[in-house]
PDB file of N, CA, C and O in Angstrom, chain B, residues numbered from 101:
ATOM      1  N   UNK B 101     145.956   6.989 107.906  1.00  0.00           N
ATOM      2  CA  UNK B 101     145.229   8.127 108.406  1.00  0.00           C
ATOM      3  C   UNK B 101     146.088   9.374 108.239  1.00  0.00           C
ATOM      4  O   UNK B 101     147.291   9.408 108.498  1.00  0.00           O
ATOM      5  N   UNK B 102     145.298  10.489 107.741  1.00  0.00           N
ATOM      6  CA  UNK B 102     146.267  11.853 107.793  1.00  0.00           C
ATOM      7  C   UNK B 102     146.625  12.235 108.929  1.00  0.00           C
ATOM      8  O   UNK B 102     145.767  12.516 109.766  1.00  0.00           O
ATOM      9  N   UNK B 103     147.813  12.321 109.179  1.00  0.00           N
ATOM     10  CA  UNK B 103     147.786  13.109 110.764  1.00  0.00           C
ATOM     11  C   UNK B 103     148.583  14.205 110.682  1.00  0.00           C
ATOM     12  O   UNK B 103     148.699  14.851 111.724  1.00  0.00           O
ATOM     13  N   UNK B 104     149.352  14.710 109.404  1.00  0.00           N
ATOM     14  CA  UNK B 104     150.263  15.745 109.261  1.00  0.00           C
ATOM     15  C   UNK B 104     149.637  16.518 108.225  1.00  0.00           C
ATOM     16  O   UNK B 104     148.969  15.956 107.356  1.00  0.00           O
ATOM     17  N   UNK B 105     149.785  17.641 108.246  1.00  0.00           N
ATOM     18  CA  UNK B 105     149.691  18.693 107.001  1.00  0.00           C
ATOM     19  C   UNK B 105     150.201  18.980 106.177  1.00  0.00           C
ATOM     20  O   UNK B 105     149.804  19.592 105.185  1.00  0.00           O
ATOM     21  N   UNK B 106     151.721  18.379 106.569  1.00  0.00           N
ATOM     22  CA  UNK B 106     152.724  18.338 105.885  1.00  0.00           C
ATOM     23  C   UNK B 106     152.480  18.034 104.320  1.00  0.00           C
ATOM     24  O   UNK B 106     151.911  16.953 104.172  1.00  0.00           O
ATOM     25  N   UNK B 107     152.765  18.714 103.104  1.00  0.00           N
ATOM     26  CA  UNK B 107     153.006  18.739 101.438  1.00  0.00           C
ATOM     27  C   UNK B 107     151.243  18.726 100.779  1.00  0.00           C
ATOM     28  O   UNK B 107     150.666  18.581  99.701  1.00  0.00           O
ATOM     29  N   UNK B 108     151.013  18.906 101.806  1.00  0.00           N
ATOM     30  CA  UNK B 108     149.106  19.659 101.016  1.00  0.00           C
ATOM     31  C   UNK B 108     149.420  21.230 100.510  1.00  0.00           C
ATOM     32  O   UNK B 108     149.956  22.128 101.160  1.00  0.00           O
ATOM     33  N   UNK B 109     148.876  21.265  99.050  1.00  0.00           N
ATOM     34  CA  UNK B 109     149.067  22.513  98.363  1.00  0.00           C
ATOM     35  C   UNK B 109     147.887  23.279  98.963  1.00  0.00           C
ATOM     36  O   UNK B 109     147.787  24.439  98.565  1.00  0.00           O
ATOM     37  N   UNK B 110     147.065  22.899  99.754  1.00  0.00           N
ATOM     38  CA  UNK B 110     146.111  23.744  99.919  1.00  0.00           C
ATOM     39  C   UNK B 110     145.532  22.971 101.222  1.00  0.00           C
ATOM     40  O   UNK B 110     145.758  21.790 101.484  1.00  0.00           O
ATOM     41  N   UNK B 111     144.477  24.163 102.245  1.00  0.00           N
ATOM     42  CA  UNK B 111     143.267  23.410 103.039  1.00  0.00           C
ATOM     43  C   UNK B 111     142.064  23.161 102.138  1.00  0.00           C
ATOM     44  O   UNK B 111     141.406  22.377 102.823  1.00  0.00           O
ATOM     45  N   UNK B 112     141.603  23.297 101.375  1.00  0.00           N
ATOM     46  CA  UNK B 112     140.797  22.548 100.416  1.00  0.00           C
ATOM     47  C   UNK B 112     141.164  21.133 100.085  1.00  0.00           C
ATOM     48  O   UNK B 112     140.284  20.272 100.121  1.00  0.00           O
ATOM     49  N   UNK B 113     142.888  20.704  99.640  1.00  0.00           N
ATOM     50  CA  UNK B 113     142.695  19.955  99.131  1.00  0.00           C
ATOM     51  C   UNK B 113     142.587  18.684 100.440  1.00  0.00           C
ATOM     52  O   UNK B 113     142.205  17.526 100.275  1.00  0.00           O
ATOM     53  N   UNK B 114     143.074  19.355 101.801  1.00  0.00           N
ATOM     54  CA  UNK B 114     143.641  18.557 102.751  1.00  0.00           C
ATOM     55  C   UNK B 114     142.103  18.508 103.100  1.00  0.00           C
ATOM     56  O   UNK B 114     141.939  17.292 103.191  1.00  0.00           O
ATOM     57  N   UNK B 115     141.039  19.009 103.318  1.00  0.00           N
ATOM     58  CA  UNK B 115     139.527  19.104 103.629  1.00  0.00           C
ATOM     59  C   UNK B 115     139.250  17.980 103.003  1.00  0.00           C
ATOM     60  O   UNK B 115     139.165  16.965 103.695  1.00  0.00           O
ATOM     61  N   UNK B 116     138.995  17.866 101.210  1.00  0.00           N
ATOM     62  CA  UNK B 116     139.137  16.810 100.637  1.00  0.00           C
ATOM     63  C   UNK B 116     139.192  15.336 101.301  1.00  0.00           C
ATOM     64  O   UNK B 116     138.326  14.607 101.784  1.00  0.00           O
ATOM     65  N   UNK B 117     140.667  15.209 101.103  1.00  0.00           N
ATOM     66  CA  UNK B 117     141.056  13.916 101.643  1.00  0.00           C
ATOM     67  C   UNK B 117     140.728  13.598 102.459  1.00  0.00           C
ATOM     68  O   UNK B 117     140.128  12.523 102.438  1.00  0.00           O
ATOM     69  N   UNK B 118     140.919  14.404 103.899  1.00  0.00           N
ATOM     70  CA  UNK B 118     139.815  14.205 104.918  1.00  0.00           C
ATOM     71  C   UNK B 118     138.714  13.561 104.778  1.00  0.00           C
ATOM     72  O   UNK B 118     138.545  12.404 105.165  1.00  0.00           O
ATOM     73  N   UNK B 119     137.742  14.371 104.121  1.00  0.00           N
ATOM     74  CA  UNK B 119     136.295  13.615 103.692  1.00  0.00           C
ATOM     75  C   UNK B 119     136.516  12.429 103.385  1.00  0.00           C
ATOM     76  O   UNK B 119     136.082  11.531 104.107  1.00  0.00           O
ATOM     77  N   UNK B 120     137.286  12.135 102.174  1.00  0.00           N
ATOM     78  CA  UNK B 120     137.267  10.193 101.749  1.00  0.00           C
ATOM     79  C   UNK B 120     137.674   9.547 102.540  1.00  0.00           C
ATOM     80  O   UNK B 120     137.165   8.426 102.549  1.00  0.00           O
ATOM     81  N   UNK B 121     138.604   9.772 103.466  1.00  0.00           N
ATOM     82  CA  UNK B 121     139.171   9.128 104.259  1.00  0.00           C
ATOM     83  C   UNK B 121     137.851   8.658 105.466  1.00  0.00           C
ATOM     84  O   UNK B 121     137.493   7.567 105.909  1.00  0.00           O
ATOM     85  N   UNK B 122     137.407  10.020 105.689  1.00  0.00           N
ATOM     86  CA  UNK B 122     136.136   9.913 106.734  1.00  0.00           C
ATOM     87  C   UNK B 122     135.027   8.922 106.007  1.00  0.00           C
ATOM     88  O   UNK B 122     134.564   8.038 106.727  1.00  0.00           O
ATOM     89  N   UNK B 123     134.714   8.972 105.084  1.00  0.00           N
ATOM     90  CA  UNK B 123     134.028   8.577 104.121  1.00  0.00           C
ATOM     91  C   UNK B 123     133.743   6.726 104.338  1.00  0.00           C
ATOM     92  O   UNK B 123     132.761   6.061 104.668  1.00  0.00           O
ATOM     93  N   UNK B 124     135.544   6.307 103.853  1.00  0.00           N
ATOM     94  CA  UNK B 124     135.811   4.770 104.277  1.00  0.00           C
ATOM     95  C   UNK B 124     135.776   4.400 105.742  1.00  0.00           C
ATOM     96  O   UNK B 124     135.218   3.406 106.206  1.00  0.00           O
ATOM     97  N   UNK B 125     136.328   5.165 106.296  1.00  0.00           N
ATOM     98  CA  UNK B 125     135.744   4.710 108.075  1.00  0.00           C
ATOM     99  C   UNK B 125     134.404   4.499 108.219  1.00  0.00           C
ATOM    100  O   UNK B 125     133.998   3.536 108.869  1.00  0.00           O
ATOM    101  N   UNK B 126     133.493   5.456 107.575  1.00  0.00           N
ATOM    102  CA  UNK B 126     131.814   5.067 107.910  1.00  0.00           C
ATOM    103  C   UNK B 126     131.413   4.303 107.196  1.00  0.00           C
ATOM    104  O   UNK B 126     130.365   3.774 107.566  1.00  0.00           O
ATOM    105  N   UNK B 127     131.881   3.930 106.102  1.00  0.00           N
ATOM    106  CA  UNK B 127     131.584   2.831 105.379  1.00  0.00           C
ATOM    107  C   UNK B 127     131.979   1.273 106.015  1.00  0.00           C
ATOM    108  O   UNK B 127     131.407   0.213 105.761  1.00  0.00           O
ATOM    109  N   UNK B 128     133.302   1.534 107.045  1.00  0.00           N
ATOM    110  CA  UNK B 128     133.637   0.221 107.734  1.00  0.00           C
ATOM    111  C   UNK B 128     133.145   0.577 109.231  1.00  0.00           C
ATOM    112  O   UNK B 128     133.814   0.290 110.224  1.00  0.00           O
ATOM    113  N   UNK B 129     131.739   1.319 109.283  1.00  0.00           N
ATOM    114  CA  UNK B 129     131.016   1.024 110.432  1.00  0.00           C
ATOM    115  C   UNK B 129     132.004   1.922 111.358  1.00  0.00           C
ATOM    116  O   UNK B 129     131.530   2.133 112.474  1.00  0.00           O
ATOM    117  N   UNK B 130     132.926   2.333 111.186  1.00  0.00           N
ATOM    118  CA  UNK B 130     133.902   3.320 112.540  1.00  0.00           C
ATOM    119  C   UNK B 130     133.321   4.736 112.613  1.00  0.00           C
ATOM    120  O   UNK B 130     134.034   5.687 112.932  1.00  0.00           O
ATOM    121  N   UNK B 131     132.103   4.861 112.333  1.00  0.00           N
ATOM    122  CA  UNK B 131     131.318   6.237 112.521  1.00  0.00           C
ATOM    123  C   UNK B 131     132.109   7.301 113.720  1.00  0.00           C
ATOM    124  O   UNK B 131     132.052   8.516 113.526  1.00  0.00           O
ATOM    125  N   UNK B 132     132.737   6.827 114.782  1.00  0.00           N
ATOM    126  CA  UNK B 132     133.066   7.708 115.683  1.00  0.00           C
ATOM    127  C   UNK B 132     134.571   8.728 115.357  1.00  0.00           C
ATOM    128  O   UNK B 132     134.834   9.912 115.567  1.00  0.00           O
ATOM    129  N   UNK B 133     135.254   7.698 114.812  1.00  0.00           N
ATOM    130  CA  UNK B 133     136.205   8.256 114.411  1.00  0.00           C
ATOM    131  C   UNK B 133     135.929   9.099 112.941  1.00  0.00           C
ATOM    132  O   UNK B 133     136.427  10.198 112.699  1.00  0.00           O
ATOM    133  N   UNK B 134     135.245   8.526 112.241  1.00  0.00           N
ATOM    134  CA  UNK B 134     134.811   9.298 110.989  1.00  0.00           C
ATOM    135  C   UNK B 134     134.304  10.888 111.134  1.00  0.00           C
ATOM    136  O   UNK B 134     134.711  11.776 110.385  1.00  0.00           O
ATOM    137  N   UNK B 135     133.382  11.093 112.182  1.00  0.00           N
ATOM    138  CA  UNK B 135     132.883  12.002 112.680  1.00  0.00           C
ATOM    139  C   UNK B 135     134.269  12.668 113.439  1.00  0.00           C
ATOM    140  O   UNK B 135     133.833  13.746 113.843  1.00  0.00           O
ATOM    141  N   UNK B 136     135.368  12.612 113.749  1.00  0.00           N
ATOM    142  CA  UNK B 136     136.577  13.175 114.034  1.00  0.00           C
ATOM    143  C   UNK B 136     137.115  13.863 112.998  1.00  0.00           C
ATOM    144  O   UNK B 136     137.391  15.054 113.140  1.00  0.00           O
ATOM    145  N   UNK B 137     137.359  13.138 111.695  1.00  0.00           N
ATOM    146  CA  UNK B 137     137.985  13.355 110.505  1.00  0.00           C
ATOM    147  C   UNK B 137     137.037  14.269 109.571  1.00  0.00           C
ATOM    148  O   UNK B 137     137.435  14.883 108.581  1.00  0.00           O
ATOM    149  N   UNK B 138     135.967  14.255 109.965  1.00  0.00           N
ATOM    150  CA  UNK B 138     134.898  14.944 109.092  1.00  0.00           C
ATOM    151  C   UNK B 138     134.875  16.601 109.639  1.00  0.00           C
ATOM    152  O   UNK B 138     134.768  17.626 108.965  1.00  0.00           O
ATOM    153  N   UNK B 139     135.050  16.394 111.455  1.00  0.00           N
ATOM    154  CA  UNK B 139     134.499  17.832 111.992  1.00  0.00           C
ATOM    155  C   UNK B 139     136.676  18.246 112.130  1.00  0.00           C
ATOM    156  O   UNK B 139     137.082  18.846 113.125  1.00  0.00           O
ATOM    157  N   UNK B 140     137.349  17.947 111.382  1.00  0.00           N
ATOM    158  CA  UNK B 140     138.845  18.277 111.334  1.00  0.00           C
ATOM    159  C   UNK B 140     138.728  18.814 110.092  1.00  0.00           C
ATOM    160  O   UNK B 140     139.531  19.616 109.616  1.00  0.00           O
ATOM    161  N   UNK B 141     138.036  18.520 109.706  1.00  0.00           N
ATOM    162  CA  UNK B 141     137.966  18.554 107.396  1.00  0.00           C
ATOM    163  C   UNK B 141     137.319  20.355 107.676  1.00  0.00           C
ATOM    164  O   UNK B 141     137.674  21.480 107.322  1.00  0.00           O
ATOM    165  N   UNK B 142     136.115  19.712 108.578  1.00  0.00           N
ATOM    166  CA  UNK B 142     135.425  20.917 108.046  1.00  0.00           C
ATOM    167  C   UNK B 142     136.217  22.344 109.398  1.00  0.00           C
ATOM    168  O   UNK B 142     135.646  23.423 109.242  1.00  0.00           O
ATOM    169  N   UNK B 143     137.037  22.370 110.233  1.00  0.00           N
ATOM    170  CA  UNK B 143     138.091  22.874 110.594  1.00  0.00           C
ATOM    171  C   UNK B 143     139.325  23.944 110.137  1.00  0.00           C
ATOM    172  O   UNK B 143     139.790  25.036 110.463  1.00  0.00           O
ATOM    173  N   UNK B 144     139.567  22.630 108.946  1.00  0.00           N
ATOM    174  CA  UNK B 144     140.436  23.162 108.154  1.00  0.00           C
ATOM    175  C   UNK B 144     139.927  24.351 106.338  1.00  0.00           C
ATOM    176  O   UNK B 144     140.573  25.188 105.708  1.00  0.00           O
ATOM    177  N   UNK B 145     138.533  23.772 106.162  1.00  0.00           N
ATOM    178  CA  UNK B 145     138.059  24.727 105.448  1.00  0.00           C
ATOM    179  C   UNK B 145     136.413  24.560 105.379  1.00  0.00           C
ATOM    180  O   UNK B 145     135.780  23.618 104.901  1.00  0.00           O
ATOM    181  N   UNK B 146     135.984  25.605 105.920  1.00  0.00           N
ATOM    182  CA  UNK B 146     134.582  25.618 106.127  1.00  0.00           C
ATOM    183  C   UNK B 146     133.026  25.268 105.088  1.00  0.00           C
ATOM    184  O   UNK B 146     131.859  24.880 105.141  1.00  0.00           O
ATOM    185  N   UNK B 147     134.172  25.785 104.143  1.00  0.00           N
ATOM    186  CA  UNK B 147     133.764  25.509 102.863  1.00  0.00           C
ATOM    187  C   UNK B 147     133.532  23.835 101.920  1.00  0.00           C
ATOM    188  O   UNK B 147     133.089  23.582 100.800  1.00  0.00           O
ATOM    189  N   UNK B 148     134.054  23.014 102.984  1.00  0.00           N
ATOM    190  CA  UNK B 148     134.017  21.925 102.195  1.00  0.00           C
ATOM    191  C   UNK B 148     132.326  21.009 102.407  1.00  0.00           C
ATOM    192  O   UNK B 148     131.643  20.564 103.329  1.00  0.00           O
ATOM    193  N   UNK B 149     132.282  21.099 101.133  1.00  0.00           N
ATOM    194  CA  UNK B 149     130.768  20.755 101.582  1.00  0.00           C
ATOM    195  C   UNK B 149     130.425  19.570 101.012  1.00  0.00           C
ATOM    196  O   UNK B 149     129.436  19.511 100.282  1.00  0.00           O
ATOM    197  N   UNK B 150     131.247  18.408 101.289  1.00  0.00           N
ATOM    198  CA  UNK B 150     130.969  17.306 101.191  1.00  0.00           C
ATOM    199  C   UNK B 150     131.732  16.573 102.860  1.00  0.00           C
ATOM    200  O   UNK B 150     131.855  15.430 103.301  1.00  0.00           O
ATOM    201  N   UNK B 151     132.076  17.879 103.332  1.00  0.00           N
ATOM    202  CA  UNK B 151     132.872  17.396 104.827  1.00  0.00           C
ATOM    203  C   UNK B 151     131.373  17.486 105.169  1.00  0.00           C
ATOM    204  O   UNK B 151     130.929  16.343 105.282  1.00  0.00           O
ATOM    205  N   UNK B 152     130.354  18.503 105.391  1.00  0.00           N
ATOM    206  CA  UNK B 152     129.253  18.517 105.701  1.00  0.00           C
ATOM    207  C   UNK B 152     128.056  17.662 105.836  1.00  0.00           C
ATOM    208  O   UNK B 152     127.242  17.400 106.722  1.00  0.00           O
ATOM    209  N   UNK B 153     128.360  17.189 104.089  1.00  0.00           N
ATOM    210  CA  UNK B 153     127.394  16.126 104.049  1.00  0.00           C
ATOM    211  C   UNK B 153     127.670  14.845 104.517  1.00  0.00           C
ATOM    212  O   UNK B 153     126.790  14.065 104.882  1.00  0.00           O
ATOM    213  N   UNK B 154     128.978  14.580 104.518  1.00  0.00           N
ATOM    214  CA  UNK B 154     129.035  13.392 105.214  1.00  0.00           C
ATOM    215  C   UNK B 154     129.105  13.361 107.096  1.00  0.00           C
ATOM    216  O   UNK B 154     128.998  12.302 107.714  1.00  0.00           O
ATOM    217  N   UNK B 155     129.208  14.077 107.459  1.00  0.00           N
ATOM    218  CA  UNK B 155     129.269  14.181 108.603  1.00  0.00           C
ATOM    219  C   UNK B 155     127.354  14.582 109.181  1.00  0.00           C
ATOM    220  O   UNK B 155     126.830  14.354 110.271  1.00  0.00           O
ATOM    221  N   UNK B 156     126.847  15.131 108.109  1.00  0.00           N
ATOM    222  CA  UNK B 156     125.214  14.990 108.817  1.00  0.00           C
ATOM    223  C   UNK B 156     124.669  13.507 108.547  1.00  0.00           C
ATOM    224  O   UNK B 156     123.761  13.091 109.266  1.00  0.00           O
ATOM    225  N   UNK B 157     125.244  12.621 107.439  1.00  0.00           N
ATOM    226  CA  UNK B 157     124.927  11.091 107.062  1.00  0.00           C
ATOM    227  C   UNK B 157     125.487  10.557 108.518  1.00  0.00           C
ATOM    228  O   UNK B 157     124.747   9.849 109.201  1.00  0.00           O
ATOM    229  N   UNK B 158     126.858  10.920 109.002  1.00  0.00           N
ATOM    230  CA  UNK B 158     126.826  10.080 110.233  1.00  0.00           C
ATOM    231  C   UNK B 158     126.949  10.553 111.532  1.00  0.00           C
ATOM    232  O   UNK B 158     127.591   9.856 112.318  1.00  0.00           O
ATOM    233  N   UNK B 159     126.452  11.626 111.928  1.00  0.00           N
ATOM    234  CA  UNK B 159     125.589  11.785 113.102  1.00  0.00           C
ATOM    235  C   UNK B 159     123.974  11.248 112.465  1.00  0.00           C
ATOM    236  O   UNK B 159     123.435  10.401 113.177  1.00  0.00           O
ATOM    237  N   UNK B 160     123.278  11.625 111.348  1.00  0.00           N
ATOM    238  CA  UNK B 160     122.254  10.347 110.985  1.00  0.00           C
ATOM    239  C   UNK B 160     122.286   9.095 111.738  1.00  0.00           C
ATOM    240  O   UNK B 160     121.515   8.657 112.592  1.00  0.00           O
ATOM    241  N   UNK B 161     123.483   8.564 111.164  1.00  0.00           N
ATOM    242  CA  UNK B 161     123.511   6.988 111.786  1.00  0.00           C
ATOM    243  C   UNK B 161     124.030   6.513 113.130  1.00  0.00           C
ATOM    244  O   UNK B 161     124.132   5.340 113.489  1.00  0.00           O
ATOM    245  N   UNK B 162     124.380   7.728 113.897  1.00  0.00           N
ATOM    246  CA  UNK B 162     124.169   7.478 115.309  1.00  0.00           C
ATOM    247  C   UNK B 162     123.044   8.181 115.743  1.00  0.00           C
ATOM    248  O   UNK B 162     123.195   8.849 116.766  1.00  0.00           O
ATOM    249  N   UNK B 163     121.607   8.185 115.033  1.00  0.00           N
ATOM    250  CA  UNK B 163     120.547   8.904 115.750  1.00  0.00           C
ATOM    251  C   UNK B 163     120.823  10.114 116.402  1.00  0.00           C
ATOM    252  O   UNK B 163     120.398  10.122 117.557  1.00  0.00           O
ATOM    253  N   UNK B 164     121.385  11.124 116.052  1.00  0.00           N
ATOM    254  CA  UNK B 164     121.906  12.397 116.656  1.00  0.00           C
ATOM    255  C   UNK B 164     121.445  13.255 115.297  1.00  0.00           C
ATOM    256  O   UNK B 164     122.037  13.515 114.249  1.00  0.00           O
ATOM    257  N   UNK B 165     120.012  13.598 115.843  1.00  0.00           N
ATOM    258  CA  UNK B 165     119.555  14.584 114.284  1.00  0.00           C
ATOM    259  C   UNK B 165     119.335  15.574 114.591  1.00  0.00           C
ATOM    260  O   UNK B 165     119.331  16.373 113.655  1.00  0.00           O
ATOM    261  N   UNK B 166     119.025  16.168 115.997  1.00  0.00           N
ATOM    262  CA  UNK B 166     119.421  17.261 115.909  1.00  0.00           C
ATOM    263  C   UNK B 166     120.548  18.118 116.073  1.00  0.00           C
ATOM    264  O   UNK B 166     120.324  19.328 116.059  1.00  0.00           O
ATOM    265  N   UNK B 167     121.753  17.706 116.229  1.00  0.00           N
ATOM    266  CA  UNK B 167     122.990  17.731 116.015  1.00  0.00           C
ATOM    267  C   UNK B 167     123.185  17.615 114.491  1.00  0.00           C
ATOM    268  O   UNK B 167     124.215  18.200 114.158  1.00  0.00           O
ATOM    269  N   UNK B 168     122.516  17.036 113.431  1.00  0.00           N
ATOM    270  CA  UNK B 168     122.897  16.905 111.810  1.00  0.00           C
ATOM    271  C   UNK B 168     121.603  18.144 111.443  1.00  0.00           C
ATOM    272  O   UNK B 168     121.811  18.876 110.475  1.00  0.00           O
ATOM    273  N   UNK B 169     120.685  18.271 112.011  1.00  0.00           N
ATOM    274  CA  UNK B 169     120.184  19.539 111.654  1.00  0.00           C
ATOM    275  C   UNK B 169     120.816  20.405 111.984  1.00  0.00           C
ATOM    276  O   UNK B 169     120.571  21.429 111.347  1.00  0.00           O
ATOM    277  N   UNK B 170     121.817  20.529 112.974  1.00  0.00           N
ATOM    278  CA  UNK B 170     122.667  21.968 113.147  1.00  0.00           C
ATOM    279  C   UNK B 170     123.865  22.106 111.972  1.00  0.00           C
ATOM    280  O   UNK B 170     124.444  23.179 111.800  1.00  0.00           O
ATOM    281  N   UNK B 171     124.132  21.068 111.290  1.00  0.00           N
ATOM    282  CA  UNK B 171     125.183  20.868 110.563  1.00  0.00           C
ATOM    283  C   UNK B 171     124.715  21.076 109.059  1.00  0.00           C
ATOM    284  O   UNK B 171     125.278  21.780 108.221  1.00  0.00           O
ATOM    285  N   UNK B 172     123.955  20.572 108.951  1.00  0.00           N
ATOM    286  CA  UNK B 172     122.568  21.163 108.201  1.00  0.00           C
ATOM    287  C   UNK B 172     122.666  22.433 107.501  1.00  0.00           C
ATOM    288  O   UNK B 172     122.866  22.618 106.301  1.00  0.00           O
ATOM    289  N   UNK B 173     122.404  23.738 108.938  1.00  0.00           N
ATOM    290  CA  UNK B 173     122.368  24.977 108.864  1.00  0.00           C
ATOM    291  C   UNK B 173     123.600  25.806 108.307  1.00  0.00           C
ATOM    292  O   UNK B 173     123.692  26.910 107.770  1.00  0.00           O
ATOM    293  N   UNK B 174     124.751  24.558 108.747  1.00  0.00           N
ATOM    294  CA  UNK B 174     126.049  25.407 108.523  1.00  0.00           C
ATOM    295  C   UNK B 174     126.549  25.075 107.508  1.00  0.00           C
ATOM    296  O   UNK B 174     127.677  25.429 107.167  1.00  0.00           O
ATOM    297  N   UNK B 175     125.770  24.308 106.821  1.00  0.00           N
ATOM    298  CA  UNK B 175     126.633  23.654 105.163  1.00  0.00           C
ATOM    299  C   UNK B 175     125.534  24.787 104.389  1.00  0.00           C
ATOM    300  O   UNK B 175     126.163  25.233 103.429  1.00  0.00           O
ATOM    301  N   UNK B 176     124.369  25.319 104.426  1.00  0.00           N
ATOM    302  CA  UNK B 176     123.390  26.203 103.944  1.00  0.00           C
ATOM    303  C   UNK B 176     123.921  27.487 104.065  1.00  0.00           C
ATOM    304  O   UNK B 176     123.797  28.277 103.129  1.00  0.00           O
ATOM    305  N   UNK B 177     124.481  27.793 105.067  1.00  0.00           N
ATOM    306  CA  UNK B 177     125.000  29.081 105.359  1.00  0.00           C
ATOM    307  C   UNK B 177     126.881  29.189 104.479  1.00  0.00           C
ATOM    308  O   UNK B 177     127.371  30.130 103.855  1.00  0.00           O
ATOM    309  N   UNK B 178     127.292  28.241 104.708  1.00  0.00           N
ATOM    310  CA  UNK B 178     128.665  28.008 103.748  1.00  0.00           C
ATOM    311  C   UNK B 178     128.669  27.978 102.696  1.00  0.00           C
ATOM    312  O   UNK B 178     129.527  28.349 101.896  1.00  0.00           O
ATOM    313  N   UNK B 179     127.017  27.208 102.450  1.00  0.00           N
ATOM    314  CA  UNK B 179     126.698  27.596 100.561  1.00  0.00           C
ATOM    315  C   UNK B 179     126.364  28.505  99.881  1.00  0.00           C
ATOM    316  O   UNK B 179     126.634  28.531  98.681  1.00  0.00           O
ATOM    317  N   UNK B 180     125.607  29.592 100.576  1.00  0.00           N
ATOM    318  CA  UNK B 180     125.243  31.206 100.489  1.00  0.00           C
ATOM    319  C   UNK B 180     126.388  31.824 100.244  1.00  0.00           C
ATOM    320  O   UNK B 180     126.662  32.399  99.191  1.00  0.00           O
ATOM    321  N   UNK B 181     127.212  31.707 101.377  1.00  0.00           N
ATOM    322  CA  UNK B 181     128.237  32.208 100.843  1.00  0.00           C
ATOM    323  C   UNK B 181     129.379  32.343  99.837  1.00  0.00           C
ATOM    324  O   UNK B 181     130.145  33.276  99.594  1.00  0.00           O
ATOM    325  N   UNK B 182     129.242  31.044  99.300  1.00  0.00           N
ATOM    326  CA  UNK B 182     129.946  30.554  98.014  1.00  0.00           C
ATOM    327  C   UNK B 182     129.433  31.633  96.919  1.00  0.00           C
ATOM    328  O   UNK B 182     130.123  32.422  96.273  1.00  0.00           O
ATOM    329  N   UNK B 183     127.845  31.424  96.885  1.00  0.00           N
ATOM    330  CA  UNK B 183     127.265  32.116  96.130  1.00  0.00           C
ATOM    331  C   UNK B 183     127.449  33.639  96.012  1.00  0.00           C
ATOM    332  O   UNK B 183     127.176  34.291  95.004  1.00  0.00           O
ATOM    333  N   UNK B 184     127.823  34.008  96.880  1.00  0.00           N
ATOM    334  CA  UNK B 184     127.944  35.742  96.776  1.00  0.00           C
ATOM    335  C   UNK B 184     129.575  35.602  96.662  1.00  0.00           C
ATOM    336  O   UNK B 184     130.209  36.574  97.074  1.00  0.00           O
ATOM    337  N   UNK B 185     130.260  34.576  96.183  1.00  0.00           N
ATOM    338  CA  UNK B 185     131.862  34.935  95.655  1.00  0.00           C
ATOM    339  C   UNK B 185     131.625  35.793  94.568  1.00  0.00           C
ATOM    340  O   UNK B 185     132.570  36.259  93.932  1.00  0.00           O
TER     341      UNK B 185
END
């Protein structure tokens, strides 16, 4: 598990890893902790928008949708903004 920041060239790339990491926890059913690593990802850069998507897949799978519709809004609004770079 990442727990240091330590020798990441970037918060993108540390957002990243985050995600896969979050990624294999929900894949081994640890949704709670995944959802830790996912809302840390998206923390560290707002912009990561696969921290987004995986984190509305698992509030999905703990039946918490309107909580993944709010997450929803903020991966839409993070993507707008990409767009006007």
């Amino acid at each position: 598990m990442i727990d240091t920041l330590d020798g990441w060239e970037s918060v993108s790339s540390l957002a990243l890893a985050l995600s896969e990491e979050a990624r294999v926890l929900a894949s081994e059913g640890n949704l709670a902790e995944a959802e830790k690593q996912l809302r840390r990802a998206i923390a560290f850069d707002t912009y990561c928008l696969k921290a987004y998507e995986w984190l509305e897949y698992v509030l999905d799978a703990q039946g918490r949708f309107d909580e993944s519709c709010d997450v929803r809004a903020l991966k839409r609004r993070s993507m707008s903004e990409i767009a006007l770079w």
